[in-house]
C-alpha positions in Angstrom: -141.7 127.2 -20.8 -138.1 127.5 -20.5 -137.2 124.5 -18.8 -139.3 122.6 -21.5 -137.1 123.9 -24.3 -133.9 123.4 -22.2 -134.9 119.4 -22.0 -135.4 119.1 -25.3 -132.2 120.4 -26.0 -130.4 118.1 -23.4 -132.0 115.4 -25.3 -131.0 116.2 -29.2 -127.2 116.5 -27.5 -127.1 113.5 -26.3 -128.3 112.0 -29.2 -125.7 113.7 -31.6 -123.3 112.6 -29.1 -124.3 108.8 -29.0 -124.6 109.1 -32.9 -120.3 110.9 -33.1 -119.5 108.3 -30.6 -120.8 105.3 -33.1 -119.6 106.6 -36.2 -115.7 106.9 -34.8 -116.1 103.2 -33.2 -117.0 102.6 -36.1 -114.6 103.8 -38.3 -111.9 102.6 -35.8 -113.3 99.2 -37.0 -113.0 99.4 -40.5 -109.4 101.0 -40.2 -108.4 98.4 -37.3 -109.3 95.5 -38.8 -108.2 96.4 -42.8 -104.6 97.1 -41.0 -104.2 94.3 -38.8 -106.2 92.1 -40.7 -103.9 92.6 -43.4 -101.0 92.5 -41.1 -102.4 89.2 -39.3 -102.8 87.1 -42.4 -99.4 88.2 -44.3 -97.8 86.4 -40.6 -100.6 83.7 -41.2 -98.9 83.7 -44.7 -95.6 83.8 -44.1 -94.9 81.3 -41.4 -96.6 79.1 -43.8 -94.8 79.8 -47.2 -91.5 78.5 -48.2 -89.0 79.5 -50.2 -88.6 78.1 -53.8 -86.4 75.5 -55.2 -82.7 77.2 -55.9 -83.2 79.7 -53.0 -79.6 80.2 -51.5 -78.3 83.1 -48.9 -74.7 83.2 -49.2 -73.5 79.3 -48.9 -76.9 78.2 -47.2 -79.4 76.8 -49.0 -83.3 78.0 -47.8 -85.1 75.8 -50.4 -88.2 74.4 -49.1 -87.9 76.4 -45.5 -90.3 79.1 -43.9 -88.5 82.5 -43.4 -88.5 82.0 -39.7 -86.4 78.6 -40.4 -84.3 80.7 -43.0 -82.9 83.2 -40.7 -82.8 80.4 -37.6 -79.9 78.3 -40.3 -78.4 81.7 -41.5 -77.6 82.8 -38.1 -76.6 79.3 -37.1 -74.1 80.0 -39.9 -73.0 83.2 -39.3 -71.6 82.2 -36.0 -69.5 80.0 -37.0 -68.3 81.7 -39.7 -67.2 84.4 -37.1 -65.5 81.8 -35.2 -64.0 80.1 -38.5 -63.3 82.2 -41.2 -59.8 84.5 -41.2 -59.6 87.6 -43.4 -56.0 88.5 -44.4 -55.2 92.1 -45.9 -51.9 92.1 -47.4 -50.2 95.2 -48.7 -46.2 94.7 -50.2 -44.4 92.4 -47.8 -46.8 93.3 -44.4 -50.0 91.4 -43.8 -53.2 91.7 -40.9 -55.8 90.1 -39.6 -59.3 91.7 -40.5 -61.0 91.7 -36.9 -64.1 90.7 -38.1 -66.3 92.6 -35.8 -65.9 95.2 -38.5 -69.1 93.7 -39.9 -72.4 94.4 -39.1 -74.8 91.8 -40.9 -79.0 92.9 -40.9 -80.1 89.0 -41.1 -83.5 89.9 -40.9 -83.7 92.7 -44.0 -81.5 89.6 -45.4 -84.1 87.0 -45.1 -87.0 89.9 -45.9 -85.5 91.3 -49.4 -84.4 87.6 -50.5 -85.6 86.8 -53.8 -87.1 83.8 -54.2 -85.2 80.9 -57.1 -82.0 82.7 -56.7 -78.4 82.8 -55.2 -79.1 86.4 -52.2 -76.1 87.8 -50.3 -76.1 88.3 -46.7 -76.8 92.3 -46.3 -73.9 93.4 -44.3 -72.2 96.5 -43.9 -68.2 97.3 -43.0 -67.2 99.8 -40.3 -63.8 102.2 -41.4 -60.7 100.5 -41.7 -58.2 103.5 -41.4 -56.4 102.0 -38.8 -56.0 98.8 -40.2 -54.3 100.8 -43.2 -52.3 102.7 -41.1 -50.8 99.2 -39.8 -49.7 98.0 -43.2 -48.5 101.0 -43.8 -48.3 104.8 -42.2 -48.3 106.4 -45.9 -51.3 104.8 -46.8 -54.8 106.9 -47.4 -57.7 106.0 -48.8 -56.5 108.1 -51.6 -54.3 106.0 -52.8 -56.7 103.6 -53.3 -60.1 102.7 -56.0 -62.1 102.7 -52.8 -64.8 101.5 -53.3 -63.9 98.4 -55.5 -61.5 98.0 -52.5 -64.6 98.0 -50.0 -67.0 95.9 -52.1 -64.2 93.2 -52.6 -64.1 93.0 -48.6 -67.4 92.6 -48.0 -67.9 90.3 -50.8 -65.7 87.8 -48.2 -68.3 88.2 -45.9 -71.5 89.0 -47.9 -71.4 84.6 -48.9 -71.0 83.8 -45.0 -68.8 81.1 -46.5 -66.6 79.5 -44.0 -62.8 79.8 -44.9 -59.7 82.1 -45.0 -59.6 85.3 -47.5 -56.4 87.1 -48.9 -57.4 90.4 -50.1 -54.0 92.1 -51.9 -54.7 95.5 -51.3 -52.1 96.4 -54.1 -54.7 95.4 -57.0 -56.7 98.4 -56.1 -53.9 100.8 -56.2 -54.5 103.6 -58.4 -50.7 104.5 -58.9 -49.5 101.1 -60.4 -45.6 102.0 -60.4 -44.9 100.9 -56.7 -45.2 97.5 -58.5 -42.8 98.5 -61.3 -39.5 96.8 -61.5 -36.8 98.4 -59.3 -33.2 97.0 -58.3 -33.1 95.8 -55.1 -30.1 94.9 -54.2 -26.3 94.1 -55.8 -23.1 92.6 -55.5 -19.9 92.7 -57.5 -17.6 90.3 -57.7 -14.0 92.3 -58.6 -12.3 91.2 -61.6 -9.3 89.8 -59.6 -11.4 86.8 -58.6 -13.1 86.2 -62.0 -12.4 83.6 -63.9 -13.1 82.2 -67.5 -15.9 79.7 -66.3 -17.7 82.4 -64.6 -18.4 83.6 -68.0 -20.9 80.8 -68.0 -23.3 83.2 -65.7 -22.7 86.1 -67.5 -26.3 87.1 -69.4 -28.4 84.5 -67.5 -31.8 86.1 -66.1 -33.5 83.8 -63.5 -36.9 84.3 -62.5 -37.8 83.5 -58.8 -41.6 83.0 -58.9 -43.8 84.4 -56.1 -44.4 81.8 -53.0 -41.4 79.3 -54.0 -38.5 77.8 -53.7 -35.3 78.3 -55.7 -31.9 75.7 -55.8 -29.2 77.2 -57.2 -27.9 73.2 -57.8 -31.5 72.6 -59.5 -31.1 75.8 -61.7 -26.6 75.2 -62.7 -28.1 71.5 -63.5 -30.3 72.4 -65.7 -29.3 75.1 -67.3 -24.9 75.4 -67.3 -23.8 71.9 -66.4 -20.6 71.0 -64.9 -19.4 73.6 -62.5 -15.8 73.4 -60.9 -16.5 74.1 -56.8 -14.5 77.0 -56.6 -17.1 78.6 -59.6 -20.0 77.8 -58.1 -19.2 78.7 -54.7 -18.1 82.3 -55.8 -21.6 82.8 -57.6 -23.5 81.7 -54.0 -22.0 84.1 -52.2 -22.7 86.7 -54.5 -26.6 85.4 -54.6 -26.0 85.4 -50.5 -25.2 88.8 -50.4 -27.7 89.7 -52.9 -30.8 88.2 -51.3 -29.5 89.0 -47.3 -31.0 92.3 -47.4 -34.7 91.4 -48.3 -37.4 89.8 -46.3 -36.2 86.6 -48.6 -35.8 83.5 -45.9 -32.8 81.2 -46.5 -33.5 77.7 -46.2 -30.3 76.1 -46.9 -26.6 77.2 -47.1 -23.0 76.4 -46.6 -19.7 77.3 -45.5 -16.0 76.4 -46.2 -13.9 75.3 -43.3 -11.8 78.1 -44.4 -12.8 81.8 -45.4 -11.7 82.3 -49.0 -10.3 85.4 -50.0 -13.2 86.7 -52.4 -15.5 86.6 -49.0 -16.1 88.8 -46.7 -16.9 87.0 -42.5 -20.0 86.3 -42.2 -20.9 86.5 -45.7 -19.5 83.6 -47.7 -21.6 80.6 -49.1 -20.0 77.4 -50.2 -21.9 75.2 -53.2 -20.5 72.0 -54.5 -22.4 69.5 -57.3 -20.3 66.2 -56.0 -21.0 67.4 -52.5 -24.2 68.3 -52.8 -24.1 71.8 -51.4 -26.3 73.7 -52.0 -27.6 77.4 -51.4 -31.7 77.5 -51.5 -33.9 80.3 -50.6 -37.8 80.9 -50.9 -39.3 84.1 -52.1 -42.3 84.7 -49.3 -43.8 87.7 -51.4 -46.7 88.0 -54.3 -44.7 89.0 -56.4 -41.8 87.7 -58.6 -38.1 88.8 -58.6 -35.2 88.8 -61.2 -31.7 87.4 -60.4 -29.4 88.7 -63.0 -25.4 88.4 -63.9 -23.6 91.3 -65.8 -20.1 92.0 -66.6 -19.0 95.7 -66.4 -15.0 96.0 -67.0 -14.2 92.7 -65.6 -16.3 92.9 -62.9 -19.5 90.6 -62.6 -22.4 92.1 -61.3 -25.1 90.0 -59.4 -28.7 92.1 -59.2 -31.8 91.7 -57.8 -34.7 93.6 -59.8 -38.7 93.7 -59.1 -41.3 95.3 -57.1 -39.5 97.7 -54.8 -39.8 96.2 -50.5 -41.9 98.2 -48.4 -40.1 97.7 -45.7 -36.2 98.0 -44.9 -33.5 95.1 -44.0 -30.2 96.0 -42.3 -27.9 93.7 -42.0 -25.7 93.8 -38.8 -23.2 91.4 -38.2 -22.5 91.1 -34.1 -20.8 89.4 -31.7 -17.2 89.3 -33.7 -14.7 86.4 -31.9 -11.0 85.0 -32.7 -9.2 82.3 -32.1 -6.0 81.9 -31.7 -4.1 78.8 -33.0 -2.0 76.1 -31.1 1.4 74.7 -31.9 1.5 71.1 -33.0 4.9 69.4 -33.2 6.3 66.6 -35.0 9.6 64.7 -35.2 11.4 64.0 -37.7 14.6 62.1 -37.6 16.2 63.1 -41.0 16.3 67.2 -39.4 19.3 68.2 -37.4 18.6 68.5 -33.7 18.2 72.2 -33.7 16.9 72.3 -36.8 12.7 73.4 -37.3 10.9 73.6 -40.4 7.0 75.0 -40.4 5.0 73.0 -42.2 1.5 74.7 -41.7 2.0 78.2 -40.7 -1.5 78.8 -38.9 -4.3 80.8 -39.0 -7.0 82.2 -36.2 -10.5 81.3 -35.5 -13.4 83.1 -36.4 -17.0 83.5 -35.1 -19.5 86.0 -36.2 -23.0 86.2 -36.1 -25.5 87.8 -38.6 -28.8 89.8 -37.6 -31.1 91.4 -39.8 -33.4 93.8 -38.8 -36.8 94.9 -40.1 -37.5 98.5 -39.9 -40.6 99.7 -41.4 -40.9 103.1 -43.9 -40.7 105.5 -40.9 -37.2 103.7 -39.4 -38.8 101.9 -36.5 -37.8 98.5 -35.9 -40.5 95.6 -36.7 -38.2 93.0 -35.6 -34.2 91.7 -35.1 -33.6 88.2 -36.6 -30.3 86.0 -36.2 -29.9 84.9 -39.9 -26.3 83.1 -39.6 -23.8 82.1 -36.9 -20.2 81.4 -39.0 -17.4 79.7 -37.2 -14.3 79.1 -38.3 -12.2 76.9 -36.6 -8.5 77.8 -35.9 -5.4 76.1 -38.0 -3.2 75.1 -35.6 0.8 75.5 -36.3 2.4 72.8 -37.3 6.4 72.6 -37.1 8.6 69.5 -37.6 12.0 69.2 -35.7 14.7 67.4 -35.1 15.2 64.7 -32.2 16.3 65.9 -29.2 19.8 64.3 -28.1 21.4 64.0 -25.3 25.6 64.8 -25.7 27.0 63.3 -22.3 25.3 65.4 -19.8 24.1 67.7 -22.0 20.8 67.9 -24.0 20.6 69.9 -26.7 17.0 71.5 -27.8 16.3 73.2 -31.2 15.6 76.8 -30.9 12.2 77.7 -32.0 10.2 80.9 -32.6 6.7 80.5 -31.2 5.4 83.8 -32.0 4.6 83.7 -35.4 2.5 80.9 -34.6 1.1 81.6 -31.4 0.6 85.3 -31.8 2.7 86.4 -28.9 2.2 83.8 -26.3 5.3 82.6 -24.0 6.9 80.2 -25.2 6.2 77.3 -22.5 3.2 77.2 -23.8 3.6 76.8 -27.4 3.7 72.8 -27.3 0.4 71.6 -26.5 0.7 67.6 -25.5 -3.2 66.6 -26.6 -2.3 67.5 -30.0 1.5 66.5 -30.4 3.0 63.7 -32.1 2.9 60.9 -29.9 5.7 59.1 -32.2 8.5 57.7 -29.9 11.8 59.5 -30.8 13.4 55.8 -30.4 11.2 54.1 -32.9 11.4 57.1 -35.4 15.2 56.6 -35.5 14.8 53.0 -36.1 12.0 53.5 -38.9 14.3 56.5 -41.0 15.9 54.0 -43.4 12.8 53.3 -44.9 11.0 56.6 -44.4 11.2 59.9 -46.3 10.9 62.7 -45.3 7.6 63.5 -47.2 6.4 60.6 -45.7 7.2 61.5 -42.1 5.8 65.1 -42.9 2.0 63.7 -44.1 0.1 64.8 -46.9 -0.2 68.8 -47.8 -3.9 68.4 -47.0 -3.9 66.2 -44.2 -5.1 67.2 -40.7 -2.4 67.0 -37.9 -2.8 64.5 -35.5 
């Protein structure tokens, strides 16, 4: 009896079992095939459906093309723009390159989240870039900054996977907008001892040099003062010289006198002439644009610099100092006594001196040392003019000379230097003196000895 009703209950087991086991097969069906059913006809779908006319990611068009085309032409264009694009941040006078594995670009949520009949941006996010501020400049923070306007214009360069080169000026998101106020840069005064009346023509004039150009101080005095007398102009270009030397401003064209005038300082004179066609022209490399302005103050005229204050520093160092000293040159002239010596030219040394300017950022360090000039000029020789020497029986008789004014010191034998002496022939002068002056014999005040 008992192992009757233990059979029986084997049985109605196994049947509740065979009846659990075919309900959960068979809900695993229904839930199997309404998820990848679902799932297998949306890929059906999509690697059939194209996008719609006026479908763009970034600079690609995807009009007409499957999504699995889509993201095969957006990477496609994504690597070369990685291998073609340069991003530039620029910050005052400094400037770097954006390394532009900052970016991290998710083509496939691109291509998934596109809208369809519409410009889409490539989704991409941008790592920190506190190092890269710390290269423009040590004092920068984020701080200092509307960050996030800063942020989104940087990725914006990227977000259009447009092929190209970017300038981002990171001082349009400053929030403090008086580093960019006018300050004066730099100034020179020109002492009332060398001013004259037609310098007055300056006085009052306000030039603007624009940002990125050129400026011709021949262009500008033609334009706007006329007629200039060399001497004028030449004072006002080495005050513009000496104005602009200590900025990152890079000199394009200048000139010196054979001859350092007084008003000048060595290795800081420029020469400008109209007839000549000398001219002093410089470029302003910066963003922004600068002042150049003339002032009298007691007599005194004032050259000035105003704008944006530099970021960095510019010393000037002027190196490398070197004289010259001047030779002797003699002529002969027939209508002086034998022992007689007049000095025509009374000499001056040579000078060499070359200009560096260095680059030191806010901290003091040194970016870089630049030779800006190298100013030579050349010695003026010493030029006397004697009598013949005679000869009285067997005597000859020599005019006494003093060598050391022109020769700074040197010995006397070698105060007459035969490359650069007459070459007249005593003889011939004699002959000639009837019908030769004395001015005549001596040359022109300007001429250069022979």
């Amino acid at each position: 009896m008992w192992k009757h009703n233990r059979g029986q209950v084997n049985v109605r087991n196994q049947q509740i079992l065979k009846l659990f086991l075919v309900l959960i097969i068979s809900i695993t069906y229904i839930m199997s095939f309404s998820h990848f059913g679902a799932l297998a006809y949306g890929s059906i779908m999509s690697e059939h459906d194209e996008f719609a006319e006026g479908t763009s990611i970034g600079s690609i068009s995807v009009a007409g093309q499957t999504p699995n085309t889509a993201l095969q032409l957006i990477d496609e264009q994504l690597t070369k723009w990685l291998n073609e694009t340069e991003i530039t941040l620029k910050y005052m006078e400094n400037s770097t390159r954006l390394d532009l594995s900052y970016f991290t670009f998710d083509l496939e949520d691109t291509i998934s989240q596109a809208k369809n009949g519409q410009p889409n941006f490539a989704k991409v996010e941008l790592e920190p870039i506190d190092e890269i501020l710390y290269s423009l400049s040590p004092s920068l923070t984020e701080n200092d900054f509307h960050w996030d306007e800063l942020i989104a214009e940087i990725i914006r360069s990227a977000a259009s996977v447009e092929i190209g080169s970017y300038e981002i000026r990171l001082e349009s998101y400053l929030k403090d907008a008086s580093k960019s106020e006018p300050h004066t840069i730099a100034e020179y005064k020109l002492q009332a001892e060398y001013v004259e009346a037609e310098l007055e023509l300056f006085v009052g004039k306000s030039i603007e040099i624009e940002p990125t150009s050129q400026f011709s101080l021949l262009e500008f005095v033609d334009d706007e003062i006329g007629a200039v007398s060399p001497l004028t102009l030449s004072k006002i270009a080495t005050g513009i010289y000496n104005v602009f030397l200590p900025t990152n401003f890079d000199f394009i064209e200048r000139h010196i006198s054979n001859e350092l005038p007084e008003y000048a300082e060595l290795g800081f004179e420029a020469k400008a002439d109209q007839d000549l066609k000398l001219d002093l022209v410089f470029s302003n490399p910066n963003e922004f644009s600068y002042l150049l302005e003339f002032e009298k103050k007691n007599d005194d005229i004032f050259i000035s610099l105003k704008g944006p204050e530099l970021l960095n520093k510019y010393v000037i160092l002027p190196e490398d100092k070197e004289t010259f000293k001047p030779k002797i040159i003699r002529q002969f002239n027939p209508n002086l006594g034998p022992t007689e010596i007049k000095v025509k030219v009374e000499g001056k040394e040579g000078q060499l001196i070359k200009v560096f300017r260095e680059h030191r950022d806010e901290k003091g360090a040194v970016l870089k040392k630049e030779l800006v000039a190298e100013d030579f000029y050349p010695p003026i020789h010493r030029v006397e003019v004697q009598g013949l020497i005679i000869k009285e029986g067997d005597s000859t008789i020599i005019p006494e000379t003093d060598t050391t004014a022109g020769n700074n010191g040197e010995d006397s034998s070698n105060s007459t230097d035969d490359e650069e002496s007459s070459t007249e022939n005593p003889t011939e002068n004699s002959d000639q003196s009837n019908s030769t002056n004395e001015d005549d014999l001596w040359g022109n005040e300007n001429e250069l000895p022979k």
